[in-house]
N, C-alpha and C positions, 0 to 999 in steps of 0.2 A: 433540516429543510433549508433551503434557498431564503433566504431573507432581503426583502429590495430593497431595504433602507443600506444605502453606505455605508454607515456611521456602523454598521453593525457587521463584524468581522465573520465570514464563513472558515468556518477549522475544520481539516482534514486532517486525521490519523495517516502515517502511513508505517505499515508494521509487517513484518514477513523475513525471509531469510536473503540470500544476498541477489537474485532476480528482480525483489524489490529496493534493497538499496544500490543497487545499478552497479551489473559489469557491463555495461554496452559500450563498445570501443575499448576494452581493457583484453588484450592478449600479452599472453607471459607477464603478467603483474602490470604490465605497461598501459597505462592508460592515453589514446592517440589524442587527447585534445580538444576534438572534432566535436562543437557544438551544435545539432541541426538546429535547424530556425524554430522548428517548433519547442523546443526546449531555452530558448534565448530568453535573459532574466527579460523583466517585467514590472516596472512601480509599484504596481497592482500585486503582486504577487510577493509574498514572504514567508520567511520560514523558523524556524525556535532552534537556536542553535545549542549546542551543548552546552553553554552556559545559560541555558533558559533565557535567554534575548533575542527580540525579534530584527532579523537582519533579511537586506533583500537575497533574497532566493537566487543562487547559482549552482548549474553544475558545477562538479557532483553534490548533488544534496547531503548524500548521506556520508561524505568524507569526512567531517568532526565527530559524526557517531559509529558509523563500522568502520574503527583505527585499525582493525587487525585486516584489513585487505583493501584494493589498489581500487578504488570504487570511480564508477562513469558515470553512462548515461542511466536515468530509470524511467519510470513511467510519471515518475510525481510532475515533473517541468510539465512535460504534454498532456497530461490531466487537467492539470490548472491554466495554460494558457489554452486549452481545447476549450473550456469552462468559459472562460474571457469573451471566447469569439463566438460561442453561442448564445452567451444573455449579456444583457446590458446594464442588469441589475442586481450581479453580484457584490458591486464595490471594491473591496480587498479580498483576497483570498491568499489564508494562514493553512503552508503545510508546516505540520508536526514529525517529523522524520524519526522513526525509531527503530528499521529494519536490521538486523546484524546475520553475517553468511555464516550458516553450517549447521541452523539448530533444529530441532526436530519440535512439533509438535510438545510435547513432554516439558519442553523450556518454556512454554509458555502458559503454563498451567499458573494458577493463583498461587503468591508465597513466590514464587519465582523471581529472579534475579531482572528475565524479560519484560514479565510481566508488570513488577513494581517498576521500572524505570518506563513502561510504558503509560499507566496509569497514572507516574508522577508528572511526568510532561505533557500528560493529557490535562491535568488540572492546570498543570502553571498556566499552560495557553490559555483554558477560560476566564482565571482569575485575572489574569493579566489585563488582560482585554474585555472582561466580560462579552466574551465573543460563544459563537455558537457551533459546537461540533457537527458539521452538518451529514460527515462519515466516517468511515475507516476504511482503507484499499488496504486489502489484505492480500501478500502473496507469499506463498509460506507448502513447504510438503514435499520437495525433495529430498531431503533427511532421510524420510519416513519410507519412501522407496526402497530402502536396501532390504531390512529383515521385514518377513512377513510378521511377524509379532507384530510389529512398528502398524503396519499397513493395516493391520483387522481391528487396530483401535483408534486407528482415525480417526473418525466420523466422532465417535464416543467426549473425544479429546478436545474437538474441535467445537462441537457444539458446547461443552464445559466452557471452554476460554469463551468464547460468546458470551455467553449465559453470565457468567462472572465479572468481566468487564463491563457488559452495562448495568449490571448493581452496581457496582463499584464506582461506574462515573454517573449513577443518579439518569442513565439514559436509557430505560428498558427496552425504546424503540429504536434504539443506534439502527442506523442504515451500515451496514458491510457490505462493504464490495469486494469480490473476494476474486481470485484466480484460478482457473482450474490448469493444470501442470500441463506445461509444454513438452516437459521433459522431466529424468526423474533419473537416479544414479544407480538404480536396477532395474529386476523384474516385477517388480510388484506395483510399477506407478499406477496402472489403470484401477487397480484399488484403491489407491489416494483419490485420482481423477473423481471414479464412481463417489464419494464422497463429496467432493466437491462440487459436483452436478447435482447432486440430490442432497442438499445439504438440512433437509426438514426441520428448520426454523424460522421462524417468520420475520421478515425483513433482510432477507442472508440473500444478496442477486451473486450471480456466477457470469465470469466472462471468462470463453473458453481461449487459452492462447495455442492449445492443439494447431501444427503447422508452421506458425511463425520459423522465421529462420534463428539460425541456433549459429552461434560461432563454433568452431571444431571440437571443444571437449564437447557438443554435442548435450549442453546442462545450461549454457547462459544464452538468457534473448541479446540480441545482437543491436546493435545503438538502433536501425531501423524498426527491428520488432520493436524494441519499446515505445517510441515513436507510436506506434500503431497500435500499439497495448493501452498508452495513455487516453489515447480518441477514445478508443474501446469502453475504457472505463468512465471516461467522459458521455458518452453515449448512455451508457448504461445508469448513471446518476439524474442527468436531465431525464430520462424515460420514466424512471421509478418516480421522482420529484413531480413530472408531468401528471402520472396515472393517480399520484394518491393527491395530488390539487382539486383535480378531477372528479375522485367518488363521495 
């Protein structure tokens, strides 16, 4: 939840495969630079870098943790500064970057390589700070598009890592915000999608990024879609945060 005292740090997961640690502006490995405003650092805004220390937040985020590819724009900037300019009573806002390109579902099972280094970085942030996980932005399921095997146990897989992850971090009610696939590296994506849209666990919201523009390999949101991804999911955190203040 949203916490209006300052002094009290809101922490954001952010975990998925390489849509969310950002190719936007990255063609042929080459990333153009090109920071839009909505992504531009921010005092307010930090991040837990690979050596577990908190430093101000710049693109690329997830450059110190997905080393194996040429990482941009993503959605975490414009989440957090969308965040900013909607309440006035957030204080600080701590993203946790842990997203790495090309894993499927299955890598992020418990016992996992994903999974523990996600888990671990999810603790140092609260311990650090005794700060408060206030979500996780999930975008994750390209993988799982190629073989139909992959794609019929989605859902299965995905609710597990859920499920695991908030035992694990003592947070039964984690909020997830998750993405449902823009795109996908076969045939099978609208079985991952269908998963992701009905994802029948309690606290799990879906923001569909279906349409966004797609750079040419036709699989990465593009520096604008993410931009627009980040509001999105910005949107979708104040709505939930609004609705349960409320009942």
């Amino acid at each position: 939840m949203i916490m209006a005292n300052s002094q009290v740090k809101n922490i954001f997961l952010l975990a998925g495969q390489s849509n969310m640690s950002g190719l936007g502006g990255v063609v042929k490995n080459v990333w153009d630079r090109i920071v839009p405003p909505e992504c531009s650092p921010n005092p307010a805004i930090l991040k837990l870098d690979a050596n577990l220390q908190w430093v101000e937040a710049t693109e690329p985020l997830h450059a110190d943790i997905d080393v194996n590819v040429t990482c941009g724009i993503g959605p975490g900037m414009p989440f957090a500064n969308s965040l900013l300019n909607k309440t006035s009573c957030l204080g600080i806002v701590r993203l946790v970057p842990c997203a790495m390109a090309g894993n499927k579902i299955s890598e992020w099972q418990k016992g996992t390589f994903l999974y523990n280094q996600l888990v671990k970085r999810a603790k140092a942030a609260t311990l650090q700070e005794c700060g408060v996980i206030s979500a996780m932005l999930w975008y994750q399921g390209e993988s799982d598009t190629v073989r139909l095997s992959d794609a019929n146990v989605y859902k299965g897989k995905m609710q597990q890592f859920f499920t695991d992850l908030r035992s694990d971090l003592g947070l039964p009610e984690l909020l997830i915000i998750q993405v449902a696939l823009a795109s996908g590296g076969k045939h099978y994506t609208e079985i991952v999608r269908e998963a992701q849209l009905n994802p029948e666990i309690a606290n799990v919201v879906t923001v569909d990024a279906k349409g966004l523009q797609l750079h040419k390999d036709n699989l990465h949101l593009t520096a604008s879609s993410q931009v627009f991804l980040g509001h999105m999911m910005a949107d979708a955190f104040m709505k939930t945060i609004s609705t349960t203040s409320s009942s």
